[in-house]
mmCIF file of the N, C-alpha and C atoms, coordinates in Angstrom:
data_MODEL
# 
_entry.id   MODEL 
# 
loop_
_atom_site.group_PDB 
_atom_site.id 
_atom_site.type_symbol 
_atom_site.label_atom_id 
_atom_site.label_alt_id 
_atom_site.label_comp_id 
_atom_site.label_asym_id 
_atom_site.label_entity_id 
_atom_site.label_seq_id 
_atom_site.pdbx_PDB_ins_code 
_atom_site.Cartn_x 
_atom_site.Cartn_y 
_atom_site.Cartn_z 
_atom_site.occupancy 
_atom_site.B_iso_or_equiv 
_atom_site.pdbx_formal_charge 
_atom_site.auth_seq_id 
_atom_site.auth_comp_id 
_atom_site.auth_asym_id 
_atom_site.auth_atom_id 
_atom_site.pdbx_PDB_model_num 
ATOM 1   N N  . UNK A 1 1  ? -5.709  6.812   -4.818  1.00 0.00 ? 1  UNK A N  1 
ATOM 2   C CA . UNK A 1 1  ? -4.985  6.346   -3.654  1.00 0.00 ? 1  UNK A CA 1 
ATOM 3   C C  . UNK A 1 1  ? -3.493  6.290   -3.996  1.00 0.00 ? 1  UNK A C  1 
ATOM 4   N N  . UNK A 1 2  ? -2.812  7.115   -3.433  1.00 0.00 ? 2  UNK A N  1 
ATOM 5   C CA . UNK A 1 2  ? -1.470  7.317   -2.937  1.00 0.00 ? 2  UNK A CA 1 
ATOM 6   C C  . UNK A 1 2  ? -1.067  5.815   -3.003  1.00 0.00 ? 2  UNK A C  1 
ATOM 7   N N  . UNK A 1 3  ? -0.117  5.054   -3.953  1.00 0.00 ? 3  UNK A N  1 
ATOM 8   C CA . UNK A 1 3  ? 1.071   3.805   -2.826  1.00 0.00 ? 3  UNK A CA 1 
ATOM 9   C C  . UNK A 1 3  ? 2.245   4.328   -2.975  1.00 0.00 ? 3  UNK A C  1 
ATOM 10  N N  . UNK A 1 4  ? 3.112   3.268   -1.914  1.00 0.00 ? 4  UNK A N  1 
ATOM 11  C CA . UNK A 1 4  ? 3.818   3.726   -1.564  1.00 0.00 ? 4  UNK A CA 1 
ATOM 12  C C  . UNK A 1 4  ? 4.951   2.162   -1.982  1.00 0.00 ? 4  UNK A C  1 
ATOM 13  N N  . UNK A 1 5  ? 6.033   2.589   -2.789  1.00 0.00 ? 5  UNK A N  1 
ATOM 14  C CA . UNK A 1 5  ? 6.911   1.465   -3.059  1.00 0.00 ? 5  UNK A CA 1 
ATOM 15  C C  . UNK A 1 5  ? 8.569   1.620   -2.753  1.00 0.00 ? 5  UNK A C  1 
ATOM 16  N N  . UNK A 1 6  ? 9.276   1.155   -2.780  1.00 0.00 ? 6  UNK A N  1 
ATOM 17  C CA . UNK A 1 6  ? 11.003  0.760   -2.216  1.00 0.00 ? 6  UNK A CA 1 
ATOM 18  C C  . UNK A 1 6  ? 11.893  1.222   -4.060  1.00 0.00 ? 6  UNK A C  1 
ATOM 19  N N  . UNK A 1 7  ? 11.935  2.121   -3.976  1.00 0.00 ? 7  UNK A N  1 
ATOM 20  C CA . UNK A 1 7  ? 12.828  2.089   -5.679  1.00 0.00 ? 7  UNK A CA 1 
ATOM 21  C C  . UNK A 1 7  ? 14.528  2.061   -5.134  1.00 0.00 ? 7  UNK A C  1 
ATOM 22  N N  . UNK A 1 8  ? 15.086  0.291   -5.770  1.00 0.00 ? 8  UNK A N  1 
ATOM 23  C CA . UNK A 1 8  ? 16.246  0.096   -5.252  1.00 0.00 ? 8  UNK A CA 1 
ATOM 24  C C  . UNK A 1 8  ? 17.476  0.557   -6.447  1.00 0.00 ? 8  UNK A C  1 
ATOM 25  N N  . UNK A 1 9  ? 18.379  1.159   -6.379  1.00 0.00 ? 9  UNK A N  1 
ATOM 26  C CA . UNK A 1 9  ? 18.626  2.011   -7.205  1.00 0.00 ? 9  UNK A CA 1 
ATOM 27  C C  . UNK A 1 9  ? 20.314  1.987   -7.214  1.00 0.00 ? 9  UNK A C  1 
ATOM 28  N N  . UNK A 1 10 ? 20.942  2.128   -8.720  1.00 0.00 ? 10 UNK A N  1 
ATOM 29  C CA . UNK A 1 10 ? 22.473  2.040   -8.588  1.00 0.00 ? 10 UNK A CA 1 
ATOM 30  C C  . UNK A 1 10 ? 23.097  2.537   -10.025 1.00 0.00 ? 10 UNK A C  1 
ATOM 31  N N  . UNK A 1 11 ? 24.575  3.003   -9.556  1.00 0.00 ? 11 UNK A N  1 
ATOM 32  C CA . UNK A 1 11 ? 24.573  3.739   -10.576 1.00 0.00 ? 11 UNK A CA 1 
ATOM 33  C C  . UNK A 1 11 ? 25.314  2.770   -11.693 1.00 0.00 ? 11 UNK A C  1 
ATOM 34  N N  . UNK A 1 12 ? 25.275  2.770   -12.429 1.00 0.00 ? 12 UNK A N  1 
ATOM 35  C CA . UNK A 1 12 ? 26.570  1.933   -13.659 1.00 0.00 ? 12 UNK A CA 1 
ATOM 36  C C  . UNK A 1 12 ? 26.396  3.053   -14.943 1.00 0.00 ? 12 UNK A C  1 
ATOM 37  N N  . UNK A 1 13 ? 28.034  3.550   -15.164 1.00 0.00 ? 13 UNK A N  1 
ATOM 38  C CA . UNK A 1 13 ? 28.246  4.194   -16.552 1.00 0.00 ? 13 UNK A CA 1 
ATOM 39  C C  . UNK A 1 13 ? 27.446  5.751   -16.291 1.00 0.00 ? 13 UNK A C  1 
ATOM 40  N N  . UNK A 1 14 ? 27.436  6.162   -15.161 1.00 0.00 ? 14 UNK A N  1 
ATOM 41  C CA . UNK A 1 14 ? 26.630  7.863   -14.881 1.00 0.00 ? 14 UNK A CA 1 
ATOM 42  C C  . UNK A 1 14 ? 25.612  7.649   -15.140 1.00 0.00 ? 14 UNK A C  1 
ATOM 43  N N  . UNK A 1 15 ? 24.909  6.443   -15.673 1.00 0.00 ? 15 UNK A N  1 
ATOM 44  C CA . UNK A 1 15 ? 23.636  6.321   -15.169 1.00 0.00 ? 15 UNK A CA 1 
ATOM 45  C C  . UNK A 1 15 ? 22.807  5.824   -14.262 1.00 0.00 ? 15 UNK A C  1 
ATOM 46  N N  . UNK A 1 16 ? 21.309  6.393   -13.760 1.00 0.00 ? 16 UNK A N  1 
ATOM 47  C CA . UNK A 1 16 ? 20.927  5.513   -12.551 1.00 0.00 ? 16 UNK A CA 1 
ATOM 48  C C  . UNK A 1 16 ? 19.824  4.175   -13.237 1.00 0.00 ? 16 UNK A C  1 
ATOM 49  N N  . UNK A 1 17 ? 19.903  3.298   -12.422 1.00 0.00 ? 17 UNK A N  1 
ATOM 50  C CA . UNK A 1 17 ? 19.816  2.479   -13.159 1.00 0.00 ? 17 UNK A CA 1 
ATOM 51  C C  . UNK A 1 17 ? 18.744  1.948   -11.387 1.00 0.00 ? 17 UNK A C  1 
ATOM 52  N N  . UNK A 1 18 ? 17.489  1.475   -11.974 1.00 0.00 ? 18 UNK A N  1 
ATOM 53  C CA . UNK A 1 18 ? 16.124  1.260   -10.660 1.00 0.00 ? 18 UNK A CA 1 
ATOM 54  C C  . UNK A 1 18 ? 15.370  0.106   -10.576 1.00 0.00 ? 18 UNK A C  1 
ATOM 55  N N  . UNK A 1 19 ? 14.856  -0.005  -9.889  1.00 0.00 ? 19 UNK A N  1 
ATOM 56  C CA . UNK A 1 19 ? 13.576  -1.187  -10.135 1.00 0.00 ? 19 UNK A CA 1 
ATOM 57  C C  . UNK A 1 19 ? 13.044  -0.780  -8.864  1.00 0.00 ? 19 UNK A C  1 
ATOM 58  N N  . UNK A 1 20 ? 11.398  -1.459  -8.803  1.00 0.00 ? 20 UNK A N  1 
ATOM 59  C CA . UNK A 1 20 ? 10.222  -1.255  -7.591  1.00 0.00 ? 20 UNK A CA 1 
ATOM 60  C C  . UNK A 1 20 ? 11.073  -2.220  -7.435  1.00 0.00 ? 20 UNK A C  1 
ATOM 61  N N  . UNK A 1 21 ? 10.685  -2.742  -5.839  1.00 0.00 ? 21 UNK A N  1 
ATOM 62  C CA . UNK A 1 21 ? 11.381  -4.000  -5.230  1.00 0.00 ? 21 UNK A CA 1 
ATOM 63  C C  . UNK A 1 21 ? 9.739   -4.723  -4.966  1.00 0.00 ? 21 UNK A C  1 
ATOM 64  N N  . UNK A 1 22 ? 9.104   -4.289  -4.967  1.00 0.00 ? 22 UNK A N  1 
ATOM 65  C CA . UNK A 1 22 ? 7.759   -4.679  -4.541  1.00 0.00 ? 22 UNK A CA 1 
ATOM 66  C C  . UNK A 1 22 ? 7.054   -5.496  -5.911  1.00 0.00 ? 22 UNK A C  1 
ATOM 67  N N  . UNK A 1 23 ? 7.314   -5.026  -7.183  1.00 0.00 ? 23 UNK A N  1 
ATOM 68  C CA . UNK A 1 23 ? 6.678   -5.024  -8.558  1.00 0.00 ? 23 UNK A CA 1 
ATOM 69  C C  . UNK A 1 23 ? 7.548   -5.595  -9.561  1.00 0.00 ? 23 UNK A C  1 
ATOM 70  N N  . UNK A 1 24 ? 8.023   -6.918  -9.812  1.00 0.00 ? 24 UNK A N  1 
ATOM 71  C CA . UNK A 1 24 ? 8.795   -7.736  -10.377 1.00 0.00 ? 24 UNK A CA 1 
ATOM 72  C C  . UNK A 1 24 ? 8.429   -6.849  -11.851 1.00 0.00 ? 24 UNK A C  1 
ATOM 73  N N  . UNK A 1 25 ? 9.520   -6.777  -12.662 1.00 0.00 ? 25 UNK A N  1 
ATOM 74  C CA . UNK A 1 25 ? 8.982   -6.567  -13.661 1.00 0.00 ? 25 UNK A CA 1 
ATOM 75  C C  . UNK A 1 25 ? 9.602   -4.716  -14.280 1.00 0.00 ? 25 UNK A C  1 
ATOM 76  N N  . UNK A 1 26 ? 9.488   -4.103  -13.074 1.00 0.00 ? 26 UNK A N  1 
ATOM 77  C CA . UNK A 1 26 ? 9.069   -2.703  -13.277 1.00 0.00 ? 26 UNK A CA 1 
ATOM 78  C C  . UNK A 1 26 ? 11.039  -1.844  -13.266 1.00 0.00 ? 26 UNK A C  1 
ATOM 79  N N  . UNK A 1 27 ? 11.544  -1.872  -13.835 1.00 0.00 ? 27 UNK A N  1 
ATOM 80  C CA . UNK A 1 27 ? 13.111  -1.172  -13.929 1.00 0.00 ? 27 UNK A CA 1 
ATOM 81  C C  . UNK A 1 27 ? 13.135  -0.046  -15.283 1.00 0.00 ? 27 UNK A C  1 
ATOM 82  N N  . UNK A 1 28 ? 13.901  0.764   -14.722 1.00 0.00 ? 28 UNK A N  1 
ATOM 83  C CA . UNK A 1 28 ? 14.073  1.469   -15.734 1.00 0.00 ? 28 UNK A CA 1 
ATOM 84  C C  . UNK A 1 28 ? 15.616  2.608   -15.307 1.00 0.00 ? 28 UNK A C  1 
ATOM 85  N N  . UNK A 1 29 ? 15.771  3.638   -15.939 1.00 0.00 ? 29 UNK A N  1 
ATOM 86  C CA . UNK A 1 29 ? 16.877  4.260   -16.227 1.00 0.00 ? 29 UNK A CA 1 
ATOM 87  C C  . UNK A 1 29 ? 17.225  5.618   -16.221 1.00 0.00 ? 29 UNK A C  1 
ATOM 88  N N  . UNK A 1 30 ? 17.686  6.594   -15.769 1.00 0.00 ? 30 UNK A N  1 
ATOM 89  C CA . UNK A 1 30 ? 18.013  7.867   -16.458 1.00 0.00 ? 30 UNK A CA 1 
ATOM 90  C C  . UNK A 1 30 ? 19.259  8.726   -15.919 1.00 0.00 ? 30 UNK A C  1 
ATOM 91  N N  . UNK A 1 31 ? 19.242  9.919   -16.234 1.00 0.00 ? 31 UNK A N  1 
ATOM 92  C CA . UNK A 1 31 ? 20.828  10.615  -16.040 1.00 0.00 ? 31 UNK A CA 1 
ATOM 93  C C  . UNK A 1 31 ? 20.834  10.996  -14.805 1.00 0.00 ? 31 UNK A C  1 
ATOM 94  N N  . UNK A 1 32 ? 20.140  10.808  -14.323 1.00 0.00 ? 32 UNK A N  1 
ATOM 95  C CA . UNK A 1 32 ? 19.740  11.694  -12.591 1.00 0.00 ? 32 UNK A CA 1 
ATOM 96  C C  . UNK A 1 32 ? 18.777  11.045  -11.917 1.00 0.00 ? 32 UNK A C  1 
ATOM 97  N N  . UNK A 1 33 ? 18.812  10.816  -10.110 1.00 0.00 ? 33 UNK A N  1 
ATOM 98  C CA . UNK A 1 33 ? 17.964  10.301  -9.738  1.00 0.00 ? 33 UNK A CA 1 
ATOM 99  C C  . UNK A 1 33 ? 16.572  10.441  -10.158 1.00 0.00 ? 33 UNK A C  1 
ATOM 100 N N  . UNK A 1 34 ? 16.614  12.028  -10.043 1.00 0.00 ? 34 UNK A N  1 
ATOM 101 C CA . UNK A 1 34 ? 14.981  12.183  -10.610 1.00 0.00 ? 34 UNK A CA 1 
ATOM 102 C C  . UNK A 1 34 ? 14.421  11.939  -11.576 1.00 0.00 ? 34 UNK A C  1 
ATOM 103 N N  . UNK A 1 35 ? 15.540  11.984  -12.560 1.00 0.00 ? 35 UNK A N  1 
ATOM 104 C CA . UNK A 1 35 ? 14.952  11.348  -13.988 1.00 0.00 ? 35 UNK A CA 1 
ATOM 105 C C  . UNK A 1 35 ? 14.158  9.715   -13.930 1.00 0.00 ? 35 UNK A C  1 
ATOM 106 N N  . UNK A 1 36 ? 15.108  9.073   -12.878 1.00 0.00 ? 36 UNK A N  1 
ATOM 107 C CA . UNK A 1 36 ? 14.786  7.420   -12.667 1.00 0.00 ? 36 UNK A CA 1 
ATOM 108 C C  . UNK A 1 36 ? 13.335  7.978   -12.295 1.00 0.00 ? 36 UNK A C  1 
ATOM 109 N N  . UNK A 1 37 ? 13.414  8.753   -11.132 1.00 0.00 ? 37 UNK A N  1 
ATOM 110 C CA . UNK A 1 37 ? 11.999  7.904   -10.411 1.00 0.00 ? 37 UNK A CA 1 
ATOM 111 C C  . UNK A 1 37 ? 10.537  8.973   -11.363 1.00 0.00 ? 37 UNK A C  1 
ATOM 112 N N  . UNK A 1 38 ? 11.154  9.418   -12.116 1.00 0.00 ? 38 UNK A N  1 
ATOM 113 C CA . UNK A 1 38 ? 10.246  9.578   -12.869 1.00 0.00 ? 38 UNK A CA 1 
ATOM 114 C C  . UNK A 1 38 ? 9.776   8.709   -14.356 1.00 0.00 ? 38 UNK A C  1 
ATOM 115 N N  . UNK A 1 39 ? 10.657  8.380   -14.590 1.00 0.00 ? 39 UNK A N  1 
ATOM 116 C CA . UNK A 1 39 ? 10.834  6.922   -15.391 1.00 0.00 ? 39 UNK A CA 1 
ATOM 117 C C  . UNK A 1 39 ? 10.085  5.365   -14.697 1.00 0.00 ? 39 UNK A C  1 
ATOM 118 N N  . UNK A 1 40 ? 10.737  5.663   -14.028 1.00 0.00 ? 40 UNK A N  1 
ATOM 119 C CA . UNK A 1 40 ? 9.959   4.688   -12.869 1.00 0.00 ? 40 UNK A CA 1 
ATOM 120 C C  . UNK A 1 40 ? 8.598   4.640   -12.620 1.00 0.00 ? 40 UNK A C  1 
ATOM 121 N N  . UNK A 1 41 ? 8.252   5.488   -12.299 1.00 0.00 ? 41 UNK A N  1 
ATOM 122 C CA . UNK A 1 41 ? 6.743   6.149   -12.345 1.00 0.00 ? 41 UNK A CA 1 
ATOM 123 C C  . UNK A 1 41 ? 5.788   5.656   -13.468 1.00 0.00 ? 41 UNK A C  1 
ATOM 124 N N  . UNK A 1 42 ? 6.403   6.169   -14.675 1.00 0.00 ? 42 UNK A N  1 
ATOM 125 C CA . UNK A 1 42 ? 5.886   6.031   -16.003 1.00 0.00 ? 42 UNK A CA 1 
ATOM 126 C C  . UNK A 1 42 ? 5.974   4.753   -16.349 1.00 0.00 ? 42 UNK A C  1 
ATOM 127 N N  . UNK A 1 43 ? 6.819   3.957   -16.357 1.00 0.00 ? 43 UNK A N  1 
ATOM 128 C CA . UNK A 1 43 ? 6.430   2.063   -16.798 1.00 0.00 ? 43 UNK A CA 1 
ATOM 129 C C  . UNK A 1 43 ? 5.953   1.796   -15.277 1.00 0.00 ? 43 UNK A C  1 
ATOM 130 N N  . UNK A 1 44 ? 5.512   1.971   -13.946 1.00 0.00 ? 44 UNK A N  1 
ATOM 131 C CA . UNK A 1 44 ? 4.430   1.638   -13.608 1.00 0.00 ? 44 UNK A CA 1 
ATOM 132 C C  . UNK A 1 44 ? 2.895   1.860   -14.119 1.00 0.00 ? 44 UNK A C  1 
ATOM 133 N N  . UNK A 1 45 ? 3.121   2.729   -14.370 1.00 0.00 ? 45 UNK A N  1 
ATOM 134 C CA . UNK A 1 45 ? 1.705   3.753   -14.760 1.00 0.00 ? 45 UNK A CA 1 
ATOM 135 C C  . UNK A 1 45 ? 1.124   2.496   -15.950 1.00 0.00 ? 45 UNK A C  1 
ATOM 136 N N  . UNK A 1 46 ? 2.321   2.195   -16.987 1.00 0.00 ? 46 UNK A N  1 
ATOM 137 C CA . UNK A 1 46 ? 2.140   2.390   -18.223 1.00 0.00 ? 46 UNK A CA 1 
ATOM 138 C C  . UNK A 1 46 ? 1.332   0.568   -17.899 1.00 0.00 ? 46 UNK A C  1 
ATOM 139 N N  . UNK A 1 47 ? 2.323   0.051   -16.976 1.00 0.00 ? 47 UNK A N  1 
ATOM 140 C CA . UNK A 1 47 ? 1.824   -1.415  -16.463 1.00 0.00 ? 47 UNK A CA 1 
ATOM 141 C C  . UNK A 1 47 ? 0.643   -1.688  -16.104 1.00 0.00 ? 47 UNK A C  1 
ATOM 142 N N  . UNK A 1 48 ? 0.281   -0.791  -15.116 1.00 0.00 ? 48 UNK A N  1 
ATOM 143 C CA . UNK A 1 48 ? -0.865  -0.863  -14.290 1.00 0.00 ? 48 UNK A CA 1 
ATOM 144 C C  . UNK A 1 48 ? -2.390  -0.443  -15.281 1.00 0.00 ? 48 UNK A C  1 
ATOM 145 N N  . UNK A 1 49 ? -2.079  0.105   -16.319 1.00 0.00 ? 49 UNK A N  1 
ATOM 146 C CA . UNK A 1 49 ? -2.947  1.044   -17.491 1.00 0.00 ? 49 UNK A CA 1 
ATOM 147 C C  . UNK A 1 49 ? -3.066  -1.118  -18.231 1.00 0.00 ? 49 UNK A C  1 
ATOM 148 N N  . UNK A 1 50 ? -2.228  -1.077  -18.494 1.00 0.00 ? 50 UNK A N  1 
ATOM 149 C CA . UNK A 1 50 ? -2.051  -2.621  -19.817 1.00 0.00 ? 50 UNK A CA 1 
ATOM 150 C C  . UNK A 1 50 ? -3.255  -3.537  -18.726 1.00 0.00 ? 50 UNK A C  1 
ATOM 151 N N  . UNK A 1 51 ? -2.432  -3.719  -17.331 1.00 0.00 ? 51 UNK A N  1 
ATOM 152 C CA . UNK A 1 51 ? -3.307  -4.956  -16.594 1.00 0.00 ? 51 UNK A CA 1 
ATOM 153 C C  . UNK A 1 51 ? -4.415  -4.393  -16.913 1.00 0.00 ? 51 UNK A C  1 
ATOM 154 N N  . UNK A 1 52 ? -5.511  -3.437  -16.408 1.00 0.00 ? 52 UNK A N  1 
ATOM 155 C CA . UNK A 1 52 ? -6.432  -3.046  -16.156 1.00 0.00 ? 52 UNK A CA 1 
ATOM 156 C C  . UNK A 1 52 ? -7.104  -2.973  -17.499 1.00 0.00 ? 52 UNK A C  1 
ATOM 157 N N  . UNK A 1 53 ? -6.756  -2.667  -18.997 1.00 0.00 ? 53 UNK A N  1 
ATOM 158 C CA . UNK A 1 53 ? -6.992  -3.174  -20.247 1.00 0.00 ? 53 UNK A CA 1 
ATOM 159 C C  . UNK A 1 53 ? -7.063  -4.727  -20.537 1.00 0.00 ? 53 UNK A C  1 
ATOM 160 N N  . UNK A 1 54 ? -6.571  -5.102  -20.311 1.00 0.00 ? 54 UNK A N  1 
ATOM 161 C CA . UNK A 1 54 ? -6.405  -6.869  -20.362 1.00 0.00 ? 54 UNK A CA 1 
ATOM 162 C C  . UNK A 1 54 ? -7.753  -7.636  -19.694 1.00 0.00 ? 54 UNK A C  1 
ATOM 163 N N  . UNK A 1 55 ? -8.205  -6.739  -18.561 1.00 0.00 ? 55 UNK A N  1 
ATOM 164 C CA . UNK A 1 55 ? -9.038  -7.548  -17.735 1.00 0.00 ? 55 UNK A CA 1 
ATOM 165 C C  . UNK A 1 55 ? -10.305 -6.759  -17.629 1.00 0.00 ? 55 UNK A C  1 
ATOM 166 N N  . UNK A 1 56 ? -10.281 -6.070  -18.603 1.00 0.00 ? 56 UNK A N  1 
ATOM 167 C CA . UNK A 1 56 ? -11.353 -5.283  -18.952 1.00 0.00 ? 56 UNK A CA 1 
ATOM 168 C C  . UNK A 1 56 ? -11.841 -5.923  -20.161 1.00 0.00 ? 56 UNK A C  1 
ATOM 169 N N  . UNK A 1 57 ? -10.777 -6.436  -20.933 1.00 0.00 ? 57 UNK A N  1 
ATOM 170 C CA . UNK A 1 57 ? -11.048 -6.853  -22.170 1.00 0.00 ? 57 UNK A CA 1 
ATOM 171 C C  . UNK A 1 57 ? -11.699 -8.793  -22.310 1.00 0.00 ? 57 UNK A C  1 
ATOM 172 N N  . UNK A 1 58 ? -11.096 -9.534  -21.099 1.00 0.00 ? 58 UNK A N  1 
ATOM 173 C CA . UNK A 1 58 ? -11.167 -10.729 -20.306 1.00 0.00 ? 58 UNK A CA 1 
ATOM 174 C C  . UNK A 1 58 ? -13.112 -10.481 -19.775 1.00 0.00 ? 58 UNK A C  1 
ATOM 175 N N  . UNK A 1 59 ? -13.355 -12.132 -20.713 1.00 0.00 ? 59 UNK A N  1 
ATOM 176 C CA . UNK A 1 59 ? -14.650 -12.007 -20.588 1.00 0.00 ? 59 UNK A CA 1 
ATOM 177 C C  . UNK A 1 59 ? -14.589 -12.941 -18.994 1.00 0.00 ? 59 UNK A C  1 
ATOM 178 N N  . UNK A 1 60 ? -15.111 -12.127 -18.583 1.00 0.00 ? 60 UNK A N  1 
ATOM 179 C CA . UNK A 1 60 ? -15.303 -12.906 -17.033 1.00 0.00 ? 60 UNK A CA 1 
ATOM 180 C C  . UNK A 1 60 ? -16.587 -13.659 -16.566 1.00 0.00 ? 60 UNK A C  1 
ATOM 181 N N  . UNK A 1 61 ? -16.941 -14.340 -15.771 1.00 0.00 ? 61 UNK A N  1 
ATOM 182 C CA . UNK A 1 61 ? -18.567 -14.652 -15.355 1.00 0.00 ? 61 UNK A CA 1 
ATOM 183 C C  . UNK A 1 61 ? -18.167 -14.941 -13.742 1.00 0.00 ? 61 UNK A C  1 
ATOM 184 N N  . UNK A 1 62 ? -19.493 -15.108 -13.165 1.00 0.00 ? 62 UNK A N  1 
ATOM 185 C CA . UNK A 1 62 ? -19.548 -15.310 -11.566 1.00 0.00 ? 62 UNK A CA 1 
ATOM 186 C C  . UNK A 1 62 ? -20.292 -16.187 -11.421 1.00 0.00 ? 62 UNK A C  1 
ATOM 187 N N  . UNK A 1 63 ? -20.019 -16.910 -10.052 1.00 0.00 ? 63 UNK A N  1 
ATOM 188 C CA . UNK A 1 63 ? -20.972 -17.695 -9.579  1.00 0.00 ? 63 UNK A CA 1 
ATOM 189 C C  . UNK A 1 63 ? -20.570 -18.082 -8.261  1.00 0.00 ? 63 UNK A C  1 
ATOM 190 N N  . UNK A 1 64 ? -22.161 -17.783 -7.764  1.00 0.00 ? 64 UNK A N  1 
ATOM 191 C CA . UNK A 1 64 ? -22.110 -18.132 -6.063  1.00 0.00 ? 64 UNK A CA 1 
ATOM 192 C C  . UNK A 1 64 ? -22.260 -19.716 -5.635  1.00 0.00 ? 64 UNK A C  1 
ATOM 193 N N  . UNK A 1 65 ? -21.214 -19.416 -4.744  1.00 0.00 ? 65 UNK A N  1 
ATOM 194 C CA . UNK A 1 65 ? -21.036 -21.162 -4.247  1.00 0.00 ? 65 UNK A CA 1 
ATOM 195 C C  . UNK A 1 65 ? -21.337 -21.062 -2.810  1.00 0.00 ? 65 UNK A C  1 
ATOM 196 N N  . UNK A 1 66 ? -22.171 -22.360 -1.845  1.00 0.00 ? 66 UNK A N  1 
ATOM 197 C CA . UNK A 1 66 ? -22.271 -22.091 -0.651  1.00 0.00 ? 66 UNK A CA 1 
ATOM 198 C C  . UNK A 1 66 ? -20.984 -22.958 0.154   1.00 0.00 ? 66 UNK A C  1 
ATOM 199 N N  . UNK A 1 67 ? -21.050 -22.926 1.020   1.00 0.00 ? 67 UNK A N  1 
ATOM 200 C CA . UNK A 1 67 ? -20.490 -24.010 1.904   1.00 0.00 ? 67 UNK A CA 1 
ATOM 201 C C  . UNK A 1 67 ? -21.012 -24.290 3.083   1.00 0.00 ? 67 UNK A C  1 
ATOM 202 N N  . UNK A 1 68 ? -20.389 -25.739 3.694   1.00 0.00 ? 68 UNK A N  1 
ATOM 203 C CA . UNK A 1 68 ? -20.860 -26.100 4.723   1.00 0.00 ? 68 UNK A CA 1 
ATOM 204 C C  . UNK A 1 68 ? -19.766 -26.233 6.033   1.00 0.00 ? 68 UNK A C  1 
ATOM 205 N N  . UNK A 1 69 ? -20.212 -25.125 6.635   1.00 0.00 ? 69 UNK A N  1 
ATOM 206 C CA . UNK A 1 69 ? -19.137 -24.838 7.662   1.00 0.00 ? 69 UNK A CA 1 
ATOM 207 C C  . UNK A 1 69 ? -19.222 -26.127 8.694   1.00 0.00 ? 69 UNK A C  1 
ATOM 208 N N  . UNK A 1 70 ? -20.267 -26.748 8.727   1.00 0.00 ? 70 UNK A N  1 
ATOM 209 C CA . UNK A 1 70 ? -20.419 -27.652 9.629   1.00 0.00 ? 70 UNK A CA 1 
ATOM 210 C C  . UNK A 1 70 ? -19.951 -29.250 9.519   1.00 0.00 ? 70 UNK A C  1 
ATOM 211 N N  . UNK A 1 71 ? -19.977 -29.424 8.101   1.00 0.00 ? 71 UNK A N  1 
ATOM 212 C CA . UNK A 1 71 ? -18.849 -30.806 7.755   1.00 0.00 ? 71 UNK A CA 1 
ATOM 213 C C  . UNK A 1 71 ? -17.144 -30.589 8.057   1.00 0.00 ? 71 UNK A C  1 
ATOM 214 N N  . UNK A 1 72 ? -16.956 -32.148 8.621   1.00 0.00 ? 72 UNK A N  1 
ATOM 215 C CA . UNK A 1 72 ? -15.560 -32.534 9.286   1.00 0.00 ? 72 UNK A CA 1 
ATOM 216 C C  . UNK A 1 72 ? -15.250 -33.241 8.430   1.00 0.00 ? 72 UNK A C  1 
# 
């Protein structure tokens, strides 16, 4: 699945300089726009790869709870 994010972007020193606006966390850098949003790309990737390791690795358990829609 395709997303779709806001890369807010500026230059300082001939370089471009980015961040997701959506994804705290996620900035990066290069000599040319395209370089950014391909940079950009890649420490999402690299983020989204770590979470999904982390919580793979996170021993989890479940349990069903009922409720009572009918108590005030």
């Amino acid at each position: 699945m395709l997303k779709h994010f806001t890369l807010e972007y500026w230059i300082d020193d001939n370089w471009y300089i980015g961040r997701l606006k959506e994804v705290p966390g996620v900035f990066s850098q290069g000599k040319s726009l395209e370089e950014l949003e391909e940079n950009i790309r890649d420490v999402y990737s690299l983020m989204v790869k770590d979470e999904i390791s982390h919580w793979a690795m996170a021993q989890t358990q479940t349990k069903e709870i009922g409720t009572d829609s009918c108590k005030r």
